[in-house]
NUMI-368871 format. One record per residue (C-alpha): x, y negated, z. Coordinates in steps of 0.5 Angstrom, whole numbers, padded with zeros to 4 digits, always signed. Example, Ala and Ser with C-alpha at 12.3 -4.5 7.8 and 13.67 -1.06 7.14 Angstrom:
+0025+0009+0016
+0027+0002+0014
END
This chain:
-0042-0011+0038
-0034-0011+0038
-0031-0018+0036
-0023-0019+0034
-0026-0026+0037
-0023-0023+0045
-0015-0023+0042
-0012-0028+0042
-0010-0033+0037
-0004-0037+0033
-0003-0043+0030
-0002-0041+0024
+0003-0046+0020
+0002-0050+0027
-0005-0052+0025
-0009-0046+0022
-0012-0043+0029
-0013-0035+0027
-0015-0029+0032
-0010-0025+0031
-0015-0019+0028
-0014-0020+0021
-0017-0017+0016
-0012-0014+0010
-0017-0013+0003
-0012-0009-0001
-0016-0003-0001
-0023-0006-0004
-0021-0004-0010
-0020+0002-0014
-0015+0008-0014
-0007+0005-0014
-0010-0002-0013
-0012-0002-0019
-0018-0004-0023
-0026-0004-0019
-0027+0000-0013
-0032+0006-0015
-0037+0002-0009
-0037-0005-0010
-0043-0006-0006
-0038-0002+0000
-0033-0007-0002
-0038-0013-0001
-0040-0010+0005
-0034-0009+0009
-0032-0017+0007
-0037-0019+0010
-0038-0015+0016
-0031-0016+0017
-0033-0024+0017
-0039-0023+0022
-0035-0019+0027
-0031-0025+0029
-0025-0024+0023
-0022-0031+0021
-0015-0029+0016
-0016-0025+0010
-0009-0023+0008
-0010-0021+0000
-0007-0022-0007
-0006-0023-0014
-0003-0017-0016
-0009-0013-0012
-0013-0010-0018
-0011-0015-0020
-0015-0021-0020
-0020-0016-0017
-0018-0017-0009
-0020-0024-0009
-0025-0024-0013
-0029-0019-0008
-0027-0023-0003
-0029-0030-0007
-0036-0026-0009
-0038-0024-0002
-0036-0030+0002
-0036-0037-0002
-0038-0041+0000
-0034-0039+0006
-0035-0040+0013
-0030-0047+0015
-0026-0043+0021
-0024-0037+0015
-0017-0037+0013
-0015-0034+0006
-0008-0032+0005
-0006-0029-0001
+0000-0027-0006
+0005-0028-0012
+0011-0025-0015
+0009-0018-0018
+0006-0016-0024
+0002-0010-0025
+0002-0005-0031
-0002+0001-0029
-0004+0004-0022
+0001+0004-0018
+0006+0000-0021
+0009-0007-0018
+0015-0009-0023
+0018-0015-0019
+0017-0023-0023
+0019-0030-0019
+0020-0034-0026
+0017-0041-0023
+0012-0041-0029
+0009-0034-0028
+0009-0036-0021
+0005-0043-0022
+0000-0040-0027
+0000-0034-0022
-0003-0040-0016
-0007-0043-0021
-0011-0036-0022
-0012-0035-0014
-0015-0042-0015
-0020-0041-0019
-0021-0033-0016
-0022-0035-0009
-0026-0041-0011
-0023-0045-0007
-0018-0052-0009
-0013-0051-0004
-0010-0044-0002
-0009-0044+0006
-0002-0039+0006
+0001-0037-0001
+0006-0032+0000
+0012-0030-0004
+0010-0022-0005
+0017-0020-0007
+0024-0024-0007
+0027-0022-0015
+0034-0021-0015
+0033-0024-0022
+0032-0031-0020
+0034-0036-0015
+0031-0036-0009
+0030-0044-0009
+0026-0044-0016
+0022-0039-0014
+0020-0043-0007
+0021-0049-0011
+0015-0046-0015
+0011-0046-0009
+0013-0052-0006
+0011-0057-0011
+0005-0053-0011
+0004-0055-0004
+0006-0063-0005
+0001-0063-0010
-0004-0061-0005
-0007-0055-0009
-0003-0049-0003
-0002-0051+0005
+0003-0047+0008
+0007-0042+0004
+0010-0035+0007
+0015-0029+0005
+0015-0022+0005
+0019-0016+0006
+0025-0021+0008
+0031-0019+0011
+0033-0025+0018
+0037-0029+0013
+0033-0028+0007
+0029-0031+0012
+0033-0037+0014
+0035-0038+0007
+0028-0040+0005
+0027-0044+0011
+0033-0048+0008
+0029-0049+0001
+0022-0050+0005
+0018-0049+0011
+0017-0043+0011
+0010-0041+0016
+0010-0033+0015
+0012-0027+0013
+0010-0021+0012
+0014-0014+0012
+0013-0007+0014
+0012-0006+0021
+0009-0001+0026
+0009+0004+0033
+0013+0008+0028
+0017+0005+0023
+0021-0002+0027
+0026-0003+0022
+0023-0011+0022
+0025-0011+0028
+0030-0016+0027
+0026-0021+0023
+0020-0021+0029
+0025-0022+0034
+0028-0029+0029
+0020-0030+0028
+0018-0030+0035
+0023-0034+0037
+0021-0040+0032
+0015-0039+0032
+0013-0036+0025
+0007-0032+0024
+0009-0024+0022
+0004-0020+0019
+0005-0013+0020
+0003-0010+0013
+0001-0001+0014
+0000-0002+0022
-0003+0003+0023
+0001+0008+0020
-0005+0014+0021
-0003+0020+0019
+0004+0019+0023
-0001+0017+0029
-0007+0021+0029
-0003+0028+0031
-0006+0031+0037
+0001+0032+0041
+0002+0025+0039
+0003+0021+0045
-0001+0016+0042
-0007+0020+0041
-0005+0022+0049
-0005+0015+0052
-0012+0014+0046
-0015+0020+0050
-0014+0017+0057
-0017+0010+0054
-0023+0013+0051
-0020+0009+0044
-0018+0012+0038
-0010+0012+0035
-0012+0006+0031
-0015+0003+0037
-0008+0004+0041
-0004+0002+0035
-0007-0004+0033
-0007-0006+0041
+0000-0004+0041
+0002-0009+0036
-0003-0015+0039
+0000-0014+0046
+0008-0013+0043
+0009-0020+0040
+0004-0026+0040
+0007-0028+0033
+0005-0021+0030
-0002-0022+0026
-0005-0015+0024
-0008-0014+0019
-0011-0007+0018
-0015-0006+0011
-0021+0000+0010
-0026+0000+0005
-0031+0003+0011
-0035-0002+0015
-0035+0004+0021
-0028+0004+0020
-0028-0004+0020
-0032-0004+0027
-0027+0002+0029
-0021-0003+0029
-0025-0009+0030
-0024-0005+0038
-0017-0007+0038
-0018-0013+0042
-0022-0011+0047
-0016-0005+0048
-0012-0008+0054
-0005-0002+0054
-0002-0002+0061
+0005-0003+0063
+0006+0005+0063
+0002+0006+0056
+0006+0001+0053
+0013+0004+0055
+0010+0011+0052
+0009+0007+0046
+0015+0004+0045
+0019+0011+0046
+0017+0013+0040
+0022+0008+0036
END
């Protein structure tokens, strides 16, 4: 069986040993991320074999069905094993499918918290992340939210997403900030900046879309070359792309198939040569 277990790790937050493989659990849920998915079975499923091939990070959210995310996971898992680390999110409210209007009020965001708790089934949440930063409210009461959260022992480490390099810096500034996750992939490096600063303080970077398939999947691509000399898949070569770009970076690919599951779980064993990485970081 393949493992996420043959990559290496992070210290998240400086003391939460993670393998770098993680799992995304946004799409356990149904269409528009919204609401129950059609196989819940499947769902549990994929949550558990995600855990028996070796993943120990779980990255989902609040506002994923909402509630629905972290209640599959909570169904599937708890009592959870003790290596598993479970992050998840606040600051967007959900009014349909397909829907995320931005909310940072402090009070929506403690209530929010306090509703992971109890849908995760846990008394402390491992990494809390701002899902979105609201222009309509001060960043420090936003943060501030999470922070007194933290001193009272109900969140361990807190992140942000879909950050600039001095949206970064800013909360750093209001407290410590353990990651963040924005959008990055073999295509689409408009991040690039802020996996650099990350790197370089040792932050943890969760590339959210990593695999970018359809981009990825074309047979005159050069991914789909260097995946044929390997005998890998696109989303093989992609997520090892990643692994072996930055040891910051926490991929976290998401699917509501086991086969799919195992297929990107292969990513780790996948060891891209000097040449395969140069063709791969031609595509920017």
């Amino acid at each position: 069986m393949t493992t996420a277990t043959v990559s290496t790790t992070f210290d998240l937050g400086g003391d939460l040993t993670v393998h770098r493989l993680g799992y995304g659990a946004m799409q356990l849920t149904g269409p528009g991320v919204w609401d129950q998915p059609a196989d819940r079975a499947g769902a549990l499923a994929v949550v558990k074999a995600a855990v028996e091939q070796g993943v120990d990070f779980i990255d989902t959210a609040d506002s994923y069905g909402p509630q629905v995310s972290e209640q599959i996971i909570a169904d599937a898992l708890h009592p959870y094993p003790e290596s598993l680390v479970i992050g998840t999110k606040a600051g967007l409210l959900r009014t349909g499918p397909g829907e995320w209007p931005v909310c940072g009020r402090p009070e929506y965001l403690t209530q929010q918290v306090e509703l992971s708790l109890r849908n995760l089934k846990v008394d402390r949440i491992d990494l809390i992340q701002l899902h979105r930063i609201d222009p309509q409210v001060p960043l420090a009461d936003q943060l501030g939210a999470f922070a007194t959260l933290k001193e009272q022992g109900k969140v361990r480490h807190i992140g942000v997403s879909e950050v600039s390099v001095e949206e970064l810096e800013a909360a750093r500034e209001i407290t410590e900030i353990a990651s963040v996750q924005n959008l990055y992939n073999l295509t689409n490096r408009q991040s690039q900046d802020v996996l650099d600063y990350a790197e370089a303080e040792g932050i943890a970077f969760i590339p959210w879309f990593p695999i970018a398939t359809g981009d990825l999947a074309k047979p005159d691509s050069p991914v789909a070359a260097v995946a044929k000399e390997l005998d890998a898949t696109p989303s093989q070569v992609a997520l090892a792309w990643l692994l072996q770009k930055s040891p910051v970076l926490l991929p976290i690919p998401g699917t509501k198939s086991v086969e799919h599951l195992t297929e990107n779980m292969g990513a780790a064993q996948l060891t891209l040569s000097a040449d395969d990485v140069a063709k791969l970081d031609a595509l920017a």
